[in-house]
C-alpha positions in Angstrom: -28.4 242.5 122.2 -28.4 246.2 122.4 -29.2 246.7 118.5 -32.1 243.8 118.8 -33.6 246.1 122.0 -33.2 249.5 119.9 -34.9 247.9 116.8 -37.6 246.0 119.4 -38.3 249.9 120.6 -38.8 251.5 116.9 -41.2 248.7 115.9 -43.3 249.1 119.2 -43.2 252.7 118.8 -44.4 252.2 115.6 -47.0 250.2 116.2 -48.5 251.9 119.3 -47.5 255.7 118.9 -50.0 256.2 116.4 -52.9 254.6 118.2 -51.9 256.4 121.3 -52.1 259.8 119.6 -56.0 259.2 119.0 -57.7 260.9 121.7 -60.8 258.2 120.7 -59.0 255.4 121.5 -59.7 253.0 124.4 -57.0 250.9 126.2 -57.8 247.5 127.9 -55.6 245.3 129.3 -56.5 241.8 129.4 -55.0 238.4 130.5 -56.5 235.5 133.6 -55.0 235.2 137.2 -51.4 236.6 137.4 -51.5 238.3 134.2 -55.0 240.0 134.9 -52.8 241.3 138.1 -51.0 243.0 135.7 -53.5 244.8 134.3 -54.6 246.0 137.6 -51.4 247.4 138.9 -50.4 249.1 135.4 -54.1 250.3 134.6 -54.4 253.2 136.8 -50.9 255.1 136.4 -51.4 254.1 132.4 -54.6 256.1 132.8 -53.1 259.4 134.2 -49.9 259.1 132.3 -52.0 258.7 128.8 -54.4 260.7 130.0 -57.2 258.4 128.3 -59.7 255.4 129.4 -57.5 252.6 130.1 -59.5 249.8 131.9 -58.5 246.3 133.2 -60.7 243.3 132.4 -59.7 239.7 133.0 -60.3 237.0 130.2 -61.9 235.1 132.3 -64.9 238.1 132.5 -64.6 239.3 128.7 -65.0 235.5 127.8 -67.8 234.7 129.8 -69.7 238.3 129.5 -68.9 240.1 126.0 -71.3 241.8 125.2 -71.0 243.7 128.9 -67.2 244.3 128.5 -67.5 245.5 124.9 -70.7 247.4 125.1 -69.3 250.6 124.1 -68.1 249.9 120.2 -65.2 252.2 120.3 -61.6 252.2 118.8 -59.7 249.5 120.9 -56.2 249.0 121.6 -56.7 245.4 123.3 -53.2 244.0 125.4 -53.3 240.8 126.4 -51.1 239.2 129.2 -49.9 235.7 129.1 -47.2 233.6 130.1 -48.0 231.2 127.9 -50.8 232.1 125.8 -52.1 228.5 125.8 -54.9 229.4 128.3 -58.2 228.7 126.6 -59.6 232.0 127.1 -56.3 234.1 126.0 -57.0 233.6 122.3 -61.4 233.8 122.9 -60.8 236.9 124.3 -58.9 238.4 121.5 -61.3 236.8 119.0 -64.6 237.8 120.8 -63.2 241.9 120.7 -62.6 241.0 116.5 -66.1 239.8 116.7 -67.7 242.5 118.8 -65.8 245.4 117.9 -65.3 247.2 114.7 -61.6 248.5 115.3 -59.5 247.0 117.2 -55.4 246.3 117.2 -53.9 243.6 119.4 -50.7 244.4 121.6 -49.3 240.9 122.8 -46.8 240.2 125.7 -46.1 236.8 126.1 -43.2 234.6 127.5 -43.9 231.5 124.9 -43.2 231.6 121.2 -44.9 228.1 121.4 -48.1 229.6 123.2 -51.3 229.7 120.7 -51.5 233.4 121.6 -48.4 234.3 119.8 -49.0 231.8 117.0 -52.5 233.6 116.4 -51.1 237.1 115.9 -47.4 236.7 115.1 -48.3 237.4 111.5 -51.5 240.1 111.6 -51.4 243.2 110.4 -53.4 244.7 113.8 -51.5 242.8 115.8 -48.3 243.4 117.4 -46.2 240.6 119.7 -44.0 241.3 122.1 -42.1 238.1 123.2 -40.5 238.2 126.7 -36.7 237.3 127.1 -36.4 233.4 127.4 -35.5 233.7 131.7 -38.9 235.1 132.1 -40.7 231.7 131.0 -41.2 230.6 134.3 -40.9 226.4 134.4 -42.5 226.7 137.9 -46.1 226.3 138.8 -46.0 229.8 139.8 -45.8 232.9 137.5 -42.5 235.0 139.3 -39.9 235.9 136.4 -42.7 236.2 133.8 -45.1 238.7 136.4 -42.3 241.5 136.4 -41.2 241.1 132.9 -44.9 241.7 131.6 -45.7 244.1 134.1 -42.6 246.2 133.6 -43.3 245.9 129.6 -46.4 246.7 129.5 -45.2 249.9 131.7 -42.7 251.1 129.6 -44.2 250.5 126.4 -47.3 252.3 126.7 -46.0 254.8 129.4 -42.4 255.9 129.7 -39.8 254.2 128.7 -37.1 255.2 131.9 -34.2 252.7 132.0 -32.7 254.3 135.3 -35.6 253.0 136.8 -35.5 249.6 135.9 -31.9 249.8 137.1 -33.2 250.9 140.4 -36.0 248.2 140.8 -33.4 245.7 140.1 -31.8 246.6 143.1 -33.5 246.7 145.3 -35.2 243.3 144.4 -31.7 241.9 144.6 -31.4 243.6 147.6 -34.6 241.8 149.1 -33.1 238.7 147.7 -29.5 239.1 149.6 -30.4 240.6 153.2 -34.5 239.5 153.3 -34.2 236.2 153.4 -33.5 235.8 157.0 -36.3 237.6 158.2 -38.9 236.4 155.8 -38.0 232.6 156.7 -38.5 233.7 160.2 -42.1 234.6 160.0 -42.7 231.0 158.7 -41.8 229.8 162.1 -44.2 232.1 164.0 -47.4 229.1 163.3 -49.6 231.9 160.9 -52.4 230.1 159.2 -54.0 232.9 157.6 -51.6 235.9 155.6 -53.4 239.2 154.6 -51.9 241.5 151.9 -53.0 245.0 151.5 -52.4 247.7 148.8 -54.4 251.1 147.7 -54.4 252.0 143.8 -52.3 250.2 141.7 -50.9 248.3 145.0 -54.7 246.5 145.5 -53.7 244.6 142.3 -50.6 243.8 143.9 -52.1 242.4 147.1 -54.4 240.2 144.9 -51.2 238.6 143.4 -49.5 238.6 146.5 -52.2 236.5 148.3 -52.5 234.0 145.7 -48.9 233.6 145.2 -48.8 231.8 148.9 -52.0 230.0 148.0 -50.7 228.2 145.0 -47.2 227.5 146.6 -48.5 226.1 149.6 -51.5 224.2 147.6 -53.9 226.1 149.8 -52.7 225.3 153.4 -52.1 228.6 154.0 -55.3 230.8 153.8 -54.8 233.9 152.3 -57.1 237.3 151.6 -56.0 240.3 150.2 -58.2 243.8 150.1 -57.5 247.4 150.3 -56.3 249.4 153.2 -59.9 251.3 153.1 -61.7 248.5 152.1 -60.3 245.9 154.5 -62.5 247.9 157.3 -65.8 247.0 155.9 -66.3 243.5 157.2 -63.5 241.7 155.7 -61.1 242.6 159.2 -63.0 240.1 160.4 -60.5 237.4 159.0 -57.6 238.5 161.3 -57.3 236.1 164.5 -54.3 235.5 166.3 -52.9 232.8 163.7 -52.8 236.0 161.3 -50.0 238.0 159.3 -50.7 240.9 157.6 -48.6 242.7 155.4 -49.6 246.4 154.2 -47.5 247.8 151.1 -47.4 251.6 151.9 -48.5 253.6 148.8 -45.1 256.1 147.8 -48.6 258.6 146.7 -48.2 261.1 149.8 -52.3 261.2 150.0 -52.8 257.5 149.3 -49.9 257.1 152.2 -51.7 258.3 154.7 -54.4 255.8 154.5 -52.0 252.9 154.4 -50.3 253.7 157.4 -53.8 254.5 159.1 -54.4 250.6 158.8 -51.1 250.0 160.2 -51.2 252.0 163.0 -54.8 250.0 163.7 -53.9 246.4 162.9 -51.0 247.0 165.4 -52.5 248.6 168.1 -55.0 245.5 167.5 -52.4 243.0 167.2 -49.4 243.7 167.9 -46.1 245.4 165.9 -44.5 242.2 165.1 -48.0 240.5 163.3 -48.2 243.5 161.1 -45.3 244.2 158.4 -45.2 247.6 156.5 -43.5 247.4 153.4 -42.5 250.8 151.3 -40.0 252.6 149.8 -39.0 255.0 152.4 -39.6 255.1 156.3 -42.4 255.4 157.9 -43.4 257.5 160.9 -41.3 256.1 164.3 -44.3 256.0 166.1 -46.1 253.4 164.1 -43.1 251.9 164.4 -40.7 250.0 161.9 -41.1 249.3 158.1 -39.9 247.1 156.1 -37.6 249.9 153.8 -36.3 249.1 149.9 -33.7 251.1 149.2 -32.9 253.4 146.0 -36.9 253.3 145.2 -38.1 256.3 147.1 -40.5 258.7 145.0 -41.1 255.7 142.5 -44.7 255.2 141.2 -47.2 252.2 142.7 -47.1 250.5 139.6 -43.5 250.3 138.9 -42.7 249.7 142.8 -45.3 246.7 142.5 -42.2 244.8 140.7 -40.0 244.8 143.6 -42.5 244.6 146.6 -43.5 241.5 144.5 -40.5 239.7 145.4 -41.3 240.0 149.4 -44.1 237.7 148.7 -42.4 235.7 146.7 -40.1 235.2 148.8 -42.9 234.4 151.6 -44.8 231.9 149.2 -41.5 229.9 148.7 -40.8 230.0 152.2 -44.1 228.7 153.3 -44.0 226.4 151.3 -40.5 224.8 152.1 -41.9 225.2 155.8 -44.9 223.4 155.5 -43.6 220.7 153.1 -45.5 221.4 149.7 -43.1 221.2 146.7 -43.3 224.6 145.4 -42.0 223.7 141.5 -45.2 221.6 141.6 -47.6 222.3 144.8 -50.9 220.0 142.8 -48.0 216.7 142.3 -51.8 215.0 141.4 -52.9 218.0 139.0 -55.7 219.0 140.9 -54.9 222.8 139.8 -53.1 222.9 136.4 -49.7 225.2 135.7 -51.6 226.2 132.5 -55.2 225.9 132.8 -57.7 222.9 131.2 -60.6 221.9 130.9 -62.6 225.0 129.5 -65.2 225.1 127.0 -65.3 228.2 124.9 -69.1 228.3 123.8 -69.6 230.5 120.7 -70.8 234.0 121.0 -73.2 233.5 117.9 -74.8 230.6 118.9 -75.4 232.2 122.3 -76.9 235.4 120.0 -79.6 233.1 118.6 -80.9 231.4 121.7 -81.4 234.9 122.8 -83.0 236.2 120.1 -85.2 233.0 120.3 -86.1 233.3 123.6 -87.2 236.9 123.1 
């Protein structure tokens, strides 16, 4: 196992070192629902760490729009997210940036060697898949094992590759997994209708995820809104009644911090300590009150934290749903909403290119 990881390391090294060392070269990171959650977390500490443009764009939008999201013909580096890779738009949207642009390589993170994703660019010479250990293919509705695994790849492959930390986000996930449960169970019995999730940076991405994780486990019973800790001012407060939990994950940026614990110390004085749950990697000021505290994390970056805050709302999706009495293997029994999606059309681009020209 160790040799296959070592040679896994020198052929993605190989593959992306020399694209990273062009200072021309763009980096988007791609993929629809979870896996476009991804992007968003790892996208800004990529950017800073490579010093370089490195933009997330969900399939969904590149599929539907483009000639907007690839405007600016530039050398590429596109990485798409997928659990399975048998989404409709996961292989358009790598096609449509071989149409559109005229360099482009393909880094691939996937969970299915069945997926049409991997199929498509197992054997290309710009393409380079990276197939996630077997565990991560979630058989769930939801995406849980396969979210951390691509999000922690996509991390270490195109930032730095620190196996300590790993080691320290396991455990304090485990930890959460051990000593949480209790407490997280316990807000399910409290009568909430509504759960807010906020985040700053990297951590808005996470909220997104956060707050759609309990809408598919409890098929939508539970209403659920996620924004940023500055952003959630601007009209969308207006969500919060008394039927509402909000959980804030505290930034570990001592700036970005102070803004986080701003909307604590608001939403509490509002409505109350125990309706408001700070999570973060250290403690937070005693007169805001308590915090929800993983330990062995402090100092680590947004986007790496993401992967073990994640498993808080995990952990609240699941027990939600076992509250409420949705199955949460298989919340849509009657396949209202699909584990991998159906139904698309992908419309080609060049048909689309004459009407307009025709029109004009």
């Amino acid at each position: 196992m160790a040799a296959d990881a070592v040679q896994l390391r020198e052929a993605v090294d190989g593959f992306v070192g020399p694209l990273l060392a062009r200072a021309d070269l763009r980096v988007i990171i791609t993929g629809a629902g979870t896996s476009a959650f991804v992007g968003q977390i790892a996208a800004p500490t990529l950017a800073r760490v490579l010093n370089r443009r490195v933009y997330a764009v969900a399939t969904t939008d590149i599929v539907s729009n483009p000639r907007e999201y690839f405007a600016e013909d530039v050398p590429t580096l596109l990485v798409s997210i997928a659990r399975s890779g048998r989404s409709p738009e996961s292989v358009a949207a790598t096609r449509l940036a071989d149409e559109r642009l005229s360099e482009v390589r393909h880094l691939i993170l996937t969970c299915d060697p069945t997926g049409d994703l991997y199929l498509d660019h197992q054997t290309r010479e710009q393409s380079m898949v990276v197939l996630m250990p077997d565990r991560a293919n979630d058989e769930g509705f939801a995406m849980t094992s396969s979210f951390s695994s691509m999000l922690l790849s996509c991390l270490l492959i195109l930032g730095h590759d620190d196996r300590s930390l790993v080691e320290a986000l396991g455990g304090a996930a485990e930890d959460i997994l051990t000593t949480w449960q209790g407490r997280i169970a316990a807000l399910t019995e409290r009568g909430y209708e509504r759960v807010v999730y906020l985040g700053s940076g990297p951590l808005a991405g996470l909220a997104r995820e956060s707050a759609l994780k309990l809408l598919e486990l409890t098929a939508g019973r539970i209403v659920t809104y996620h924004d940023s800790a500055l952003g959630f001012r601007h009209g969308p407060k207006a969500v919060v009644d008394d039927h509402t939990l909000v959980v804030v994950y505290i930034s570990s940026d001592p700036y970005t911090r102070q803004y986080d614990l701003d909307i604590v110390a608001e939403l509490r004085a509002d409505r109350g300590a125990d309706n408001v749950i700070a999570v973060a990697a250290e403690p937070i000021p005693p007169v805001l009150g308590d915090a929800w505290v993983l330990g062995g994390v402090a100092g680590v970056g947004d986007s790496f934290l993401a992967a073990a805050y994640v498993v808080v709302a995990q952990l609240l999706g699941l027990s939600f749903a076992l509250h409420i009495g949705t199955t949460p293997d298989n919340p849509f029994p009657a396949g209202d909403v699909n584990r991998v999606v159906k139904g698309v059309t992908i419309h080609p681009l060049a048909v689309a290119n004459a009407s307009a020209k025709a029109i004009r």
